[in-house]
N, C-alpha and C positions, 0 to 999 in steps of 0.2 A: 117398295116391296116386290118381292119376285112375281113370277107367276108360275104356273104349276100347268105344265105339259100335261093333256090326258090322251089316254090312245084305248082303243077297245082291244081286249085281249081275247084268245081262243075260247074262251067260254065266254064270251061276249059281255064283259065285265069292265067296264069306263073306268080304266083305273090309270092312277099318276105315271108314268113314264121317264120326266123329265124336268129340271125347272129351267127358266129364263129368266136373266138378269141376277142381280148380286143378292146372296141373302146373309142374314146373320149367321146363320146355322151354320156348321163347322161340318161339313161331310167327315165320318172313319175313313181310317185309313186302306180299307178294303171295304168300304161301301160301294154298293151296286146305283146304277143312277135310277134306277126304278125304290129301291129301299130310303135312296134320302128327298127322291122329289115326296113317298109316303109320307114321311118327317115333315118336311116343310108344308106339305098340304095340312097335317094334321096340327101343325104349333101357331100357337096363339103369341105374338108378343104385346106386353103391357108395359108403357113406355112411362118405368117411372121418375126417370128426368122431368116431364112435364108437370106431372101430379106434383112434384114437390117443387117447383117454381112457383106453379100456380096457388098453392098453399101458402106461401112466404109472401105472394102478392097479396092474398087474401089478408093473412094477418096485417099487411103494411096500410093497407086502406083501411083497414077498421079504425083509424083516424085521418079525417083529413087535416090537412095543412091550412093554419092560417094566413090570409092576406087580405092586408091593409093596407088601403091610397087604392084601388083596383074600383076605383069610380068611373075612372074616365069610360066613354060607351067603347071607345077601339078595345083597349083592353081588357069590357066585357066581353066584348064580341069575340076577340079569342080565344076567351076562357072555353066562352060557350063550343068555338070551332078552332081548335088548334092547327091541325094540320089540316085544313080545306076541304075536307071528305065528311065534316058532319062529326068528327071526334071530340069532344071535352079534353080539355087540358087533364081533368083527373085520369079520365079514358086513358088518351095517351101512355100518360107516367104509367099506366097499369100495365101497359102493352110492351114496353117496355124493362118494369119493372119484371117481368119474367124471363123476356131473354136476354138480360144482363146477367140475371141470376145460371139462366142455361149454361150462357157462356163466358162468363166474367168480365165481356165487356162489351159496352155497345157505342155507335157514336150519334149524335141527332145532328142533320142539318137545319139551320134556320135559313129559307128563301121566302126571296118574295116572285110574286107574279108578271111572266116577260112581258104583256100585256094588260099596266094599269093606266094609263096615262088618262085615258077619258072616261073612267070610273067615278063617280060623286062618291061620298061620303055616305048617301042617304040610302044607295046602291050596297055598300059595303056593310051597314049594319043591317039592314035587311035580308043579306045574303043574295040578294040579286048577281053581286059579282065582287069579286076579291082585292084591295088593296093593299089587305094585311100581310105580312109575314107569316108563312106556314111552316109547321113540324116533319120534318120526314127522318124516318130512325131508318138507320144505316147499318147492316152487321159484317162483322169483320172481315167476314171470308169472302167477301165481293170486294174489297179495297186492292186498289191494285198499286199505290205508292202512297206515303208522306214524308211528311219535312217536319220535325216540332223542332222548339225553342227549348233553350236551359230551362222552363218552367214546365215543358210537358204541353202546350199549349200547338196546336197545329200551323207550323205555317202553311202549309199547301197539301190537300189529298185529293187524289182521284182513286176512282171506284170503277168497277166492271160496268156498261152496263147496253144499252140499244138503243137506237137512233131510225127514223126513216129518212132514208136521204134515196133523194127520185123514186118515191114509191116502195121503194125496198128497204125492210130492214137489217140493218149492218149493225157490229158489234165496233163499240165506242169507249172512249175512258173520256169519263166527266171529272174535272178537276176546277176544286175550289182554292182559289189563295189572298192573300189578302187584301187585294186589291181588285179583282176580277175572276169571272168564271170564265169558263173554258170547254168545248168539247172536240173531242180529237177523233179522226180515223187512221187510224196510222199515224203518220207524220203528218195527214194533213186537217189542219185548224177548220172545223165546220163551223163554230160558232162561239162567239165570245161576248164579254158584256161585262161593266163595270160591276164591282162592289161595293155596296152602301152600307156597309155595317161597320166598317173601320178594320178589320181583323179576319182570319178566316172564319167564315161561321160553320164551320164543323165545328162540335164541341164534344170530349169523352169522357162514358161512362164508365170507370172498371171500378169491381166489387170492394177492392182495397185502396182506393184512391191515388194509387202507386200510376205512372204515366203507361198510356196504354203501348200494346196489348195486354191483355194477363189471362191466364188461364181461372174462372171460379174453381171454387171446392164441389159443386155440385159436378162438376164436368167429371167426376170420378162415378155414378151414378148411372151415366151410359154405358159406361164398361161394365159394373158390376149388373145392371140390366140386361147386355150380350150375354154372360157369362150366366145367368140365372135365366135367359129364353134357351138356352144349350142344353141347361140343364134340366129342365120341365120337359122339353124336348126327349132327350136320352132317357130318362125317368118313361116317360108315355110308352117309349120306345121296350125298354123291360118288361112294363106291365101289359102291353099287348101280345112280345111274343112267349112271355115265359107265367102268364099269369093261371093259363088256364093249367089243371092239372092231367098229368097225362096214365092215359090205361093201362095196365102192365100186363099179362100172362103169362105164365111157368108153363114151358114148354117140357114135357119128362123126357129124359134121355132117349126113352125107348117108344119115342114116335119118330116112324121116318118121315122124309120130306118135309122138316119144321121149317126151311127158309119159304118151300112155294104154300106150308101151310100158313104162318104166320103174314106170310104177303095178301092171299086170299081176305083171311080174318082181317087187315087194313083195311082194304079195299070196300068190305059189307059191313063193317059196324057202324053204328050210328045210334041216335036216341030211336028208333023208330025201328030198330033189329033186335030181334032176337038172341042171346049168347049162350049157347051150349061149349060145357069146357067140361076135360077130364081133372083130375088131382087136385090140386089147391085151389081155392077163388081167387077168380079176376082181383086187382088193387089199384087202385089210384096213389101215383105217386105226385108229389106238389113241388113245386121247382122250390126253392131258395129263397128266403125272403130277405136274404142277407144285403144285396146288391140295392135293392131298392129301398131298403132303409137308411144302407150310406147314402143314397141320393136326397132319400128326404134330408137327411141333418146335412147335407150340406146345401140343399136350397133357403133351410132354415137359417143357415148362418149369412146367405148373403143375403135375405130378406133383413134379417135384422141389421146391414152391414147398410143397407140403402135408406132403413127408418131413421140412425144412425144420423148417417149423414145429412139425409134431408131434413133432420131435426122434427121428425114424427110425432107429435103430442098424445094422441092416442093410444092406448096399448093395446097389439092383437089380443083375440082370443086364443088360448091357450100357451103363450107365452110364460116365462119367468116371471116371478110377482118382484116389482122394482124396489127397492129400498126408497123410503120418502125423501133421504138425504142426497139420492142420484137423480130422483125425478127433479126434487126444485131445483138442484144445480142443473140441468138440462133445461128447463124451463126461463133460466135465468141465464143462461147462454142462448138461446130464440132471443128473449127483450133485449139483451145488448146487444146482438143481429139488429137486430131492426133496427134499435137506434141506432147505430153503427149506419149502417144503410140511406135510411131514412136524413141522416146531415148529410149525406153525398149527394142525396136527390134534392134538398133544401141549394145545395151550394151550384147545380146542376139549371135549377130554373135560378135563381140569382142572375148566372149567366145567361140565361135564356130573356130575360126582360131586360139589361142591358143592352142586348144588342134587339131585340125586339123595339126598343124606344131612342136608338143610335138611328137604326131605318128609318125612322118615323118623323125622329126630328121632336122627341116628346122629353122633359126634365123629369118629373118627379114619375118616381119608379117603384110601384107595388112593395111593401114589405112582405116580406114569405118567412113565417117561420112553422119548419115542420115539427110534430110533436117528436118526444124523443122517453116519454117517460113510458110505453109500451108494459100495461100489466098483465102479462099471459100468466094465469097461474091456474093450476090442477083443486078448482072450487071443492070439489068434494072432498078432498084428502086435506084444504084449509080447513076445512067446516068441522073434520077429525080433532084436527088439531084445537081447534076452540071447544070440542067439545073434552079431550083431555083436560084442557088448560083449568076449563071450569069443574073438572071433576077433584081435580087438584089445590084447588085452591087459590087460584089465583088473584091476586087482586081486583075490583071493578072496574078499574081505570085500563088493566092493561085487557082486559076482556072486551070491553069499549076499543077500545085502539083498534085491539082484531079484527073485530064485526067493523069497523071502518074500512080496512086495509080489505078485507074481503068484498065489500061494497064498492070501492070505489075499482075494484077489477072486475069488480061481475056486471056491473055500470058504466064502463070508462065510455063507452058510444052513446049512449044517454045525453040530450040536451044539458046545459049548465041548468037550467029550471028546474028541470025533473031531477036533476042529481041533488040540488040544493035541498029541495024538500024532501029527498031521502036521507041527506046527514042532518037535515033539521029533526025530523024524528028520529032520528038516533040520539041524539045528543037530548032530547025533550023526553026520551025515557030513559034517559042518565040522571036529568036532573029531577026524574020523578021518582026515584030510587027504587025505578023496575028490574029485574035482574037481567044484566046482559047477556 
């Protein structure tokens, strides 16, 4: 974020001057540098690229993933600490799950520790000290080369990154391949070391399962967020200089000196003066309201241009009332997101405990499967609809079905226990011939 130069002015007034460093904001093309550091002192950006990452995370974890065979205690133990900082396996995938979505693509390394050799076991599951393989998530824009195969799979990538070499920190390219790691200063080789995973262990995330790089659909979302802090910006900008209304006075032909009169009248008016006038009354004239209305409807469109995208469930207030047949298509565009999503991150840790149990030296390997049936749906506008359906006539059997289908989305996070005994009374006041 910039920062905002202030300087005291002749009426000794701390006012902006100046900004430093890069901002969003778009200075006019005859803007003064005192009028746009005002702007940027006075704008707010609301960064809703994140918001809507972190919302698509949310919905993703409202189920977790099942895994089966995950007895053994090492592969409790990094469930519980994946990446050696104290993170959950779920953690992780969540952390991840957002900036893959920011940026359409992420990659995770799987390492182990340069220092296990006299580690116990007993050490390792108690978190005393580490033998495991850790997670570290990698983003694109630090990568400084690779190499993949016909399959999209990496043969070698090095990444930006820093090094102490003699007390000093130097700027290094760490580079994994599949046989060994690597870290380099320039041309010269600091430090190397075999690979024990079989393959490079960088492994890649992108939003479409297509070989990385890729640009996500939400990457559109930063733009329209520039474009919409410009324009709250410029908007603020109207309504401060033109919002107030300004005093007018009819000066009659037949007064002389109306320039050094009217300059005088400037200069002493106030709420707290007095106004003596000849001929017509003083009037207040009101600027335009024209300019700041097209700015409203066009922040309105790129607000709804980022809900849009980001696949926004909620509908603002004062918005257009949605047609039911565009909400549940949109709602059912979210669930096949997810499940979309959701087998790429299933296919993602697959990978990850192969080479997780390659290191290790372990055969039998976790089943992972992530859910994929994802029921996001707009409960009150169902509940409409049953409530038609029974005004109509419908059969009991398919009014029964409803009140399922609604239940089992407004439950789907619900233990299997508690779900059981909620279609078990459903079905026990079907077969009691209570009205559904």
């Amino acid at each position: 974020m910039p920062e905002v130069i202030y300087g005291t002015t002749a009426g000794n007034l701390n006012k902006p001057i100046g900004v430093k460093g890069k901002s969003h904001l778009i200075p006019y093309p005859r803007e003064s540098a005192e009028k746009f550091a005002s702007r940027v002192a006075c704008a707010t950006y609301e960064n809703h690229l994140r918001s809507a990452c972190e919302r698509f995370a949310a919905y993703l974890s409202r189920k977790s993933p099942s895994r089966q065979g995950a007895d053994n205690p090492l592969v409790q133990a990094f469930l519980k600490d994946a990446d050696g900082a104290g993170s959950s396996l779920n953690a992780f995938i969540h952390r991840l799950t957002i900036d893959a979505k920011a940026r359409g693509s992420m990659l995770v390394l799987i390492d182990l520790p340069r220092e296990r050799q006299d580690v116990s076991l007993a050490q390792t599951l108690t978190g005393e000290a580490r033998t495991l393989p850790y997670l570290a998530a990698i983003k694109p824009e630090v990568v400084a080369d690779y190499k993949q195969d016909d399959k999209g799979r990496f043969v070698s990538l090095g990444i930006h990154s820093v090094a102490n070499v003699n007390g000093k920190e130097v700027e290094v390219i760490r580079r994994w391949t599949r046989t060994d790691w690597q870290v380099w200063n320039g041309q010269q080789l600091l430090e190397s070391g075999p690979n024990p995973f079989g393959e490079c262990p960088v492994l890649a995330l992108t939003e479409n399962g297509a070989p990385f790089p890729q640009v996500g659909k939400f990457a559109q979302i930063a733009d329209l967020s520039k474009r919409l802090y410009n324009a709250r910006s410029e908007l603020d900008e109207i309504l401060r200089s033109q919002t107030f209304s300004v005093l007018t006075l009819q000066i009659p032909p037949e007064v002389t000196n109306a320039v050094e009169s009217a300059k005088a009248f400037t200069e002493t008016i106030s709420t707290h003066s007095l106004l003596i006038h000849q001929g017509q009354t003083p009037a207040f004239i009101a600027p335009d309201s024209g300019p700041a209305q097209v700015y409203g409807a066009r922040i309105a469109e790129l607000q709804a241009s980022i809900e849009r995208i980001g696949m926004e469930t909620a509908s603002q207030p004062g918005q257009q009332q949605e047609s039911g047949v565009a909400r549940k298509m949109r709602f059912e565009a979210l669930n096949a997101d997810l499940a979309g999503f959701a087998a790429l991150m299933q296919d993602l840790e697959l990978r990850i405990w192969d080479l997780f149990h390659q290191a290790l030296g372990m055969q039998d390997r976790p089943l992972v499967e992530w859910p994929t049936d994802y029921n996001l749906t707009d409960s009150a506008a169902e509940l409409d609809i049953l409530s038609m359906m029974q005004a109509t006539g419908f059969p009991d059997a398919a009014l029964i079905e409803k009140r399922r289908a609604i239940l089992l989305a407004e439950f789907d996070r619900a233990d299997p226990a508690t779900l059981a005994i909620i279609m078990a009374a459903l079905d026990e006041s079907a077969q009691s011939g209570a009205k559904p």
